[in-house]
C-alpha positions in Angstrom: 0.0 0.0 0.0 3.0 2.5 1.1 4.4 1.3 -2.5 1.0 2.7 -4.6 0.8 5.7 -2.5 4.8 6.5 -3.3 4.1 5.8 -6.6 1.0 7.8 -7.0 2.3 10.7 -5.6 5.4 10.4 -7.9 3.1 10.4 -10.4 1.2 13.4 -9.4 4.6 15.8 -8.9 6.1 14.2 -12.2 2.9 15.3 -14.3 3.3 18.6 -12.3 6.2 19.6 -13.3 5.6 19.0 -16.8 2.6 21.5 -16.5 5.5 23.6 -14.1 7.9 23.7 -17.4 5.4 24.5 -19.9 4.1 27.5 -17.9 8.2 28.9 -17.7 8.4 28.8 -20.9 5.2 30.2 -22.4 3.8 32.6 -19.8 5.1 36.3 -20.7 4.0 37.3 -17.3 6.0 35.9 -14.6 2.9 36.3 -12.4 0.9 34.4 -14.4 3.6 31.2 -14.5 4.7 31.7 -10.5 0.8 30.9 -9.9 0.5 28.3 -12.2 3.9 27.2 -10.8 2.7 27.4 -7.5 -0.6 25.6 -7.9 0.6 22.5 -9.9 2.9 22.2 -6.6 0.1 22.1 -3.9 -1.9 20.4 -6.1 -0.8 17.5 -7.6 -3.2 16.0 -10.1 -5.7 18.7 -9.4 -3.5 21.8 -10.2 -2.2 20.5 -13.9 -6.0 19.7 -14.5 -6.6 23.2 -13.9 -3.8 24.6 -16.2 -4.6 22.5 -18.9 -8.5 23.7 -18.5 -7.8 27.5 -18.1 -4.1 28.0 -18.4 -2.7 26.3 -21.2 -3.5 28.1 -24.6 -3.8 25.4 -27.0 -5.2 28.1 -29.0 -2.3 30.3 -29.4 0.0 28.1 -31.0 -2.8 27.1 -32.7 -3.5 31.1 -33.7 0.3 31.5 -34.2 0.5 28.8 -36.9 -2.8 30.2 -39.0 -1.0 33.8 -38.7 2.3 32.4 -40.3 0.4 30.1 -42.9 -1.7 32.9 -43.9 1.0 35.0 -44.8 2.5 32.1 -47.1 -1.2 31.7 -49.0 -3.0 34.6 -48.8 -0.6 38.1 -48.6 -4.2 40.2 -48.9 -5.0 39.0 -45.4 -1.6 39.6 -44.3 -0.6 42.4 -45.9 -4.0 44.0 -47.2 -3.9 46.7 -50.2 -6.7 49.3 -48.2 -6.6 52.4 -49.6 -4.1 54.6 -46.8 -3.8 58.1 -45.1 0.7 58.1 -45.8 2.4 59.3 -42.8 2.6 62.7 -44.5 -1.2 63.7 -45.0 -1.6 62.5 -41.5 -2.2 66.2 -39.4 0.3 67.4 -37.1 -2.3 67.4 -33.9 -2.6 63.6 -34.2 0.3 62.2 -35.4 1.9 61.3 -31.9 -1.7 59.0 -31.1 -1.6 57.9 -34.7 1.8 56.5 -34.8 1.2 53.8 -32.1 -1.1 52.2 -33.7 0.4 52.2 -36.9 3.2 50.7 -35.6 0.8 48.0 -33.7 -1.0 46.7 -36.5 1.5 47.7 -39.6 -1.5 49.5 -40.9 -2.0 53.4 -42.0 -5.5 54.8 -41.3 -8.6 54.3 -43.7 -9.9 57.8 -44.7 -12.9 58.9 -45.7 -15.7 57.0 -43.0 -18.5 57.4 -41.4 -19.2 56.1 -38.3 -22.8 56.3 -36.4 -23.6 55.9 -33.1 -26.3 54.1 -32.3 -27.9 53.7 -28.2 -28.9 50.1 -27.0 -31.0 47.6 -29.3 -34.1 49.9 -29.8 -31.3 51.8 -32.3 -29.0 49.0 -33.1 -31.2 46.6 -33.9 -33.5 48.4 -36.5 -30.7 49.8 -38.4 -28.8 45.9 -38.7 -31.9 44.3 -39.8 -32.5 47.0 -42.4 -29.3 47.1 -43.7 -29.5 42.7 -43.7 -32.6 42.6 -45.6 -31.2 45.3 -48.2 -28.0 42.6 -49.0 -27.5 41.4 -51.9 -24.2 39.5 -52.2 -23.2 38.6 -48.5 -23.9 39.2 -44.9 -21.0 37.8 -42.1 -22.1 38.4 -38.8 -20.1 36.8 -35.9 -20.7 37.8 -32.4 -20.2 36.9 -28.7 -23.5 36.2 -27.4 -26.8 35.3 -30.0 -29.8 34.5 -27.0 -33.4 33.4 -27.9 -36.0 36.9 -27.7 -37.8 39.1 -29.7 -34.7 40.5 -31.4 -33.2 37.1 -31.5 -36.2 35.8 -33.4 -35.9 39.3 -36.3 -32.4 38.5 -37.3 -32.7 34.7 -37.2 -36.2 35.8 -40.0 -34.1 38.7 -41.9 -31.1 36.4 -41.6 -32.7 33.3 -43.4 -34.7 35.7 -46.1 -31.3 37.3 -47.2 -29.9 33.2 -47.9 -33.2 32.8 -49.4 -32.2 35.7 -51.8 -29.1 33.9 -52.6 -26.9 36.0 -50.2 -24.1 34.2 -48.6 -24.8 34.2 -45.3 -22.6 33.3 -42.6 -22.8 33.3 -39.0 -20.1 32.8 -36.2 -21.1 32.4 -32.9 -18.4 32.1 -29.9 -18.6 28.7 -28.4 -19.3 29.7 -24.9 -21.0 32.8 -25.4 -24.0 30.3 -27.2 -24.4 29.0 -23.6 -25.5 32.2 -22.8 -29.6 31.3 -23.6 -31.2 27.7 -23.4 -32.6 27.8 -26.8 -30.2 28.7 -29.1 -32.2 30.8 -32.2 -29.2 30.5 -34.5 -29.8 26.7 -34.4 -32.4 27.3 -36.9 -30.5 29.1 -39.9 -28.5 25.9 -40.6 -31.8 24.6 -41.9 -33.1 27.8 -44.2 -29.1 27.3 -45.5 -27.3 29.2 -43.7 -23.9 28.3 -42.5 -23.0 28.5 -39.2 -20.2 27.5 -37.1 -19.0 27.7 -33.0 -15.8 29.4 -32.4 -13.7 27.2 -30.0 -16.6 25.2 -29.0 -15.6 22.7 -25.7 -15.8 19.0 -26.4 -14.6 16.1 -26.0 -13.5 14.8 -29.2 -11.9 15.9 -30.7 -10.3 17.3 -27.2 -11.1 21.0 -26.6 -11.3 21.4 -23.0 -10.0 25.3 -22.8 -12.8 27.6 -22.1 -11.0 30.4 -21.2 -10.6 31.5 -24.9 -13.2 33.2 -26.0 -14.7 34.9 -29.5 -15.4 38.4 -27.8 -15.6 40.3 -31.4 -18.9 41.8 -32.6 -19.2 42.1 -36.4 -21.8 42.8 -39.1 -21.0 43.4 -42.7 -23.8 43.2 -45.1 -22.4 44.2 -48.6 -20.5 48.0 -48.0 -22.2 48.9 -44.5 -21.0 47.2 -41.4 -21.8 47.6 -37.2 -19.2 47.3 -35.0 -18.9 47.3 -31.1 -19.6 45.8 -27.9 -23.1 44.7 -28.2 -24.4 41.5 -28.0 -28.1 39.9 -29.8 -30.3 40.1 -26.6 -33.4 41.8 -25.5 -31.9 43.0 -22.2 -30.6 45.8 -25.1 -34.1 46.7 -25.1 -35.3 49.8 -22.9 -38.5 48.5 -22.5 -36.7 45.3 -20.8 -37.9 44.0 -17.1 -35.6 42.6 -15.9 -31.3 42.7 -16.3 -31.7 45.6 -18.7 -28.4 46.6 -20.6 -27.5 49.9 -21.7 -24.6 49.9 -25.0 -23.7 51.8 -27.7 -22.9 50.0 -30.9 -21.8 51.9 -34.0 -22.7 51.8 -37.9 -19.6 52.1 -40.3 -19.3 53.1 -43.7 -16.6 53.8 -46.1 -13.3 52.1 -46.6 -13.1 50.8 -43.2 -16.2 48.4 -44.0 -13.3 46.4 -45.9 -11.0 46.0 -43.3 -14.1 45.0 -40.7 -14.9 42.0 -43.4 -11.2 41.0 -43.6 -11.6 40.6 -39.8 -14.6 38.3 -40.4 -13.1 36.4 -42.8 -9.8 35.5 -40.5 -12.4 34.7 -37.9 -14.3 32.6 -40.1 -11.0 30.7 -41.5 -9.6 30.6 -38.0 -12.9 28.6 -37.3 -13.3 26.4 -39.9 -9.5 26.3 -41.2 -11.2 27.4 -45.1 -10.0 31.1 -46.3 -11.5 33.5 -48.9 -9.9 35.8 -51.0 -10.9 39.7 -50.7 -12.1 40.1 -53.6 -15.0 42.7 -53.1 -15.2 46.2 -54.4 -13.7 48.6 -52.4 -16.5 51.0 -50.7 -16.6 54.4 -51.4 -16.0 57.4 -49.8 -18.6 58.2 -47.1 -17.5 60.7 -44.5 -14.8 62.5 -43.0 -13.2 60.1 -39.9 -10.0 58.8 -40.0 -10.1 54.9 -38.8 -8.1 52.6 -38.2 -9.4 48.4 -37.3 -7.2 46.6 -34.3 -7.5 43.3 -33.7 -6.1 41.4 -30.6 -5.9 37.6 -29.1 -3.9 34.7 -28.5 -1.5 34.2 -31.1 -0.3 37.9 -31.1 3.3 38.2 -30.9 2.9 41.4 -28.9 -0.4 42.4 -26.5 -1.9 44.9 -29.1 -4.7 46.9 -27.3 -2.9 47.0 -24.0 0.0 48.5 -25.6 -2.5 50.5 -27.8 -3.9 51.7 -24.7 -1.0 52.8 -23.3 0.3 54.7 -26.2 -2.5 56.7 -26.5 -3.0 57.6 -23.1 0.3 58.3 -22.8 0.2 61.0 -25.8 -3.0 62.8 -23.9 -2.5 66.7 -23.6 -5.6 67.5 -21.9 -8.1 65.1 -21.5 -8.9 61.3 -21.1 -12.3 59.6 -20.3 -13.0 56.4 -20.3 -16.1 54.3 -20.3 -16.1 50.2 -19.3 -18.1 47.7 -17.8 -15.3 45.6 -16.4 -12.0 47.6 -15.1 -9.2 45.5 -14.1 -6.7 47.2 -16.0 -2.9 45.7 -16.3 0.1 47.4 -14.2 1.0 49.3 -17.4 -1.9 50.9 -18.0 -2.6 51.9 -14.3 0.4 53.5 -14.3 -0.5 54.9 -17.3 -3.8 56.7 -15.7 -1.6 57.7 -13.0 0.8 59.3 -15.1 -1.1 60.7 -17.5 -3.1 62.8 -13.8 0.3 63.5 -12.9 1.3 65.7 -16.2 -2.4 67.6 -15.4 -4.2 66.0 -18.2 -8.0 65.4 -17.0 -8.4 62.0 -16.2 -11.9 60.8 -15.9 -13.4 57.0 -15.7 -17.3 56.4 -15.9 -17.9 52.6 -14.2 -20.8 50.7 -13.6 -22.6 51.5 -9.8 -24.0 47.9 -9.9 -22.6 45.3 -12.5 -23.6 41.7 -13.6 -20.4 40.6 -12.4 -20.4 41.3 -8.7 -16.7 40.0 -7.9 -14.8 41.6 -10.8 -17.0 44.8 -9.2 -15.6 43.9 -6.0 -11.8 43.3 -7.2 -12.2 46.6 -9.2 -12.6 48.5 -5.5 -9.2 47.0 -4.7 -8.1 49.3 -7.4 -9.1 52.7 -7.1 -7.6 53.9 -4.4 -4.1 53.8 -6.6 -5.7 56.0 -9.2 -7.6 58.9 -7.1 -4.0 59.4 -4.7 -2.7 60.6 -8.3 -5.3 62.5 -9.3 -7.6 60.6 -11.5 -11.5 60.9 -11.1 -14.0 58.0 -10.9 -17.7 58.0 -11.3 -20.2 55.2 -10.5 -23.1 55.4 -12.7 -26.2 54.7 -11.5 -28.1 51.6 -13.3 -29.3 49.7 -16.0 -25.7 48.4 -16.2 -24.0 49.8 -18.6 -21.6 47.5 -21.3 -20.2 50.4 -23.5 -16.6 50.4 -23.9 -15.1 54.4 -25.0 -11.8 55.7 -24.8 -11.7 59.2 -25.8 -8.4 61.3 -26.1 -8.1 65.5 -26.1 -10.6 66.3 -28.7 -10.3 64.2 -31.5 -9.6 60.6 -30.7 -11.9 57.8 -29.9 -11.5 54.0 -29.3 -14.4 51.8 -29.6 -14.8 48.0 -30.0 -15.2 44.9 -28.1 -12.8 45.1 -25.5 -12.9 45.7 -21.7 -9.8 47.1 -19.7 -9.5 43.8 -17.7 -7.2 40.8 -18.4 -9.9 38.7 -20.1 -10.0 41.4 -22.7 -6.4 42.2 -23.1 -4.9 38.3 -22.6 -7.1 35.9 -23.3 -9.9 36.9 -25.6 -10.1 37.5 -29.3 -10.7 41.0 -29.4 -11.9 43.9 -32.0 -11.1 47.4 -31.3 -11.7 50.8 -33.3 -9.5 53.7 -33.8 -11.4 57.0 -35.0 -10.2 60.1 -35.4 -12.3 62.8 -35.7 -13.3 65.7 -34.1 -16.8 65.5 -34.2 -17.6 61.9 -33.4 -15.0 63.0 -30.5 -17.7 65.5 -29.5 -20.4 63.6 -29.4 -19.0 60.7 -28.2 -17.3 62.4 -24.5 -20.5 64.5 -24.6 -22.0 61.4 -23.7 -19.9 60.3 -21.3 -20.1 64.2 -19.4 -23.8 63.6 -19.7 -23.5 60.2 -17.5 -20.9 61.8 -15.3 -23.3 64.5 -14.3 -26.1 61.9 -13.2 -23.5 59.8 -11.1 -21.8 59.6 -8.0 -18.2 60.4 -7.9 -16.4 58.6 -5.5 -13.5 59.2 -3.4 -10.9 58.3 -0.7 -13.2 59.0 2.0 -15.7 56.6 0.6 -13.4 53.9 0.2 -12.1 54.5 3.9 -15.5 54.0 5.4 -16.0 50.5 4.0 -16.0 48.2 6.5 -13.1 45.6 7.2 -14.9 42.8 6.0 -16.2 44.6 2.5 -12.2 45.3 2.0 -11.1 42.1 2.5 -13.7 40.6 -0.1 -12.2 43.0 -2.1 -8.7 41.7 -2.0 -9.3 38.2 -1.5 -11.2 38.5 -5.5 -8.4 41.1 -6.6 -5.7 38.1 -6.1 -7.4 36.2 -8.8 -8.6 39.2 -11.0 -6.2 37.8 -14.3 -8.7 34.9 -14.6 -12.1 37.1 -13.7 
């Protein structure tokens, strides 16, 4: 009996440090691999389970090989002909913000877009239906969550009409994010010949047991209009929702840009099935006066785009940064960032969620604050319906929208899409929405933090420790 027990536990440490040695030598943050490294110890058996369900990217080398085979077969995905703003029309006043992510994505800006805002579902909605049942060639939607509802039911009807027509219609669906609702609308286009597919769906065989990696993008492109953003296909986008009602902005793009958004769905849709198209669509005309830029992020990456992104520009702010997320867990860079940027006397402000769907990244987010406000920056709670829009805005002519949080899901693990726009009057429009919330919420401060009691604090910290894996 001694014999077994030696031999199981030899077994245990020996598959241990086999998870130990991949985590040294993948993990960029030594965080990251001194936890891993730590739990595989303590845990024999039961820690490398856990780093092979939610530490061990199977999907980045899987990412990282597509990347480098694309570039091999298909040099438009790689290295795609858009029409480009050169580095010497780009204006003076921007050029500093500009250059980081031209040097992040090895692309110039798109000129000549327009890009809409549109508020929560009962303005979303509408317009993507309309602009689906006006498609004749394609329509490539892929998005996060796709529940059963009302609007669930109009796009799974405009959807199949537009396949009817002879469109092709595809739809990508993330393969956790379809857990989301017990019936599962999208189930139906298959049928009415659509094609549909689950990004990184978990299964058994063949083995994908990591559900940490997640399809976080939001895309529609139906002929030369797209919508881009952070929001899902649900009715708790409605206003005239009862119950866990959402509030979100999600935007309508035309112009140029429209091209670069359907290259995104296309490396999404060959990521998924392994099957890539060539770009052969007409480019879309000129529609407007915003500068913009696509930025796309995940597993795979050789560097970690938006969170350097989002350093660089906040970095380059002169006067003014807001910000606008759902989810703030932000990486040390960027933290220190926000401090910095309070520190040179640029106006930092952050609008955040009073109530949110995700009590302990809420609670770990508390944790936080206190680093920002001693330098100066200033945070608002906004009162509810939850809020899920992600904004960046910068001075008074850059904006950042997209599907991405400031939290490590976002900016490690998911597969991410992100907007650059510049443009003064979106600008406008865009932080005068954010001043408008900021004047119906409650700032907070020191003092408020102070007077939480001892045991609110400590649930604070005890879910900041594991906020890389909220």
């Amino acid at each position: 009996m001694l014999l077994l027990e030696t031999l199981g536990l030899s077994a245990g440490y020996a598959i241990s440090w086999i998870a130990i040695c991949h985590a040294l030598l993948t993990k960029r943050d030594p965080r990251s691999a001194l936890g891993w490294t730590a739990t595989a110890l303590l845990l024999p058996f039961v820690g490398p389970l856990l780093y092979v369900l939610f530490g061990m990217s199977r999907a980045e080398s899987r990412a990282n090989r597509m990347m480098r085979h694309l570039a091999a077969v298909q040099p438009d995905y790689a290295h795609p002909d858009f029409p480009t703003a050169p580095p010497e029309h780009i204006p003076e006043h921007i050029a500093a913000a500009e250059l980081v992510g031209r040097r992040l994505t090895n692309l110039h800006l798109s000129d000549g877009n327009a890009v809409t805002p549109l508020h929560n579902g009962d303005e979303a909605y509408p317009a993507m239906i309309a602009a689906i049942r006006k498609a004749e060639h394609h329509v490539y939607l892929t998005t996060y969550i796709f529940n059963a509802g009302m609007s669930g039911s109009a796009f799974v009807k405009a959807l199949s009409n537009a396949a009817d027509r002879g469109a092709d219609v595809r739809v990508l669906v993330d393969g956790i994010g379809s857990h989301y609702s017990r019936d599962k609308p999208w189930k139906k286009l298959a049928a009415r010949g659509v094609r549909v597919e689950l990004f990184l769906a978990p299964c058994l065989f063949p083995p994908n047991l990591n559900i940490n990696l997640r399809n976080h993008r939001k895309i529609l492109i139906c002929d030369n209009t797209a919508f881009t953003g952070g929001m899902n296909i649900s009715d708790n986008n409605l206003q005239n929702c009862q119950k866990n009602r959402v509030q979100d902005i999600h935007f309508h793009c035309q112009g140029p840009v429209v091209h670069q958004l359907r290259r995104a769905f296309l490396l999404n849709w060959g990521f998924t099935t392994g099957k890539y198209d060539p770009l052969v669509f007409d480019m879309p005309e000129s529609a407007g006066e915003s500068r913009c830029r696509i930025v796309m992020d995940g597993p795979g990456s050789d560097t970690e785009v938006l969170n350097e992104l989002f350093c660089g520009v906040i970095s380059s702010a002169q006067h003014s940064v807001r910000i606008m997320t759902p989810y703030f867990l932000p990486s040390h860079d960027i933290m220190a960032c926000l401090r910095s940027a309070a520190y040179r006397g640029v106006a930092v402000k952050i609008a955040l969620p009073a109530k949110n769907n995700l009590p302990y990244v809420h609670w770990a987010m508390f944790r936080l604050l206190p680093n920002l406000l001693t330098a100066g920056v200033r945070i608002w709670l906004q009162p509810p319906p939850f809020t899920h829009t992600k904004l960046l805005t910068v001075d008074d002519f850059y904006c950042q929208i997209g599907s991405a949080n400031m939290d490590a899901r976002s900016l490690h693990l998911n597969f991410e899409l992100n907007m650059e726009i510049f443009d003064q009057v979106l600008h406008a429009e865009l932080a005068g929405h954010i001043d408008s919330t900021l004047a119906r919420s409650r700032e907070i401060s020191l003092a408020d933090l102070s007077r939480q009691p001892m045991p609110v604090k400590l649930r604070n910290a005890a879910c900041w420790i594991f906020s890389p894996y909220l």
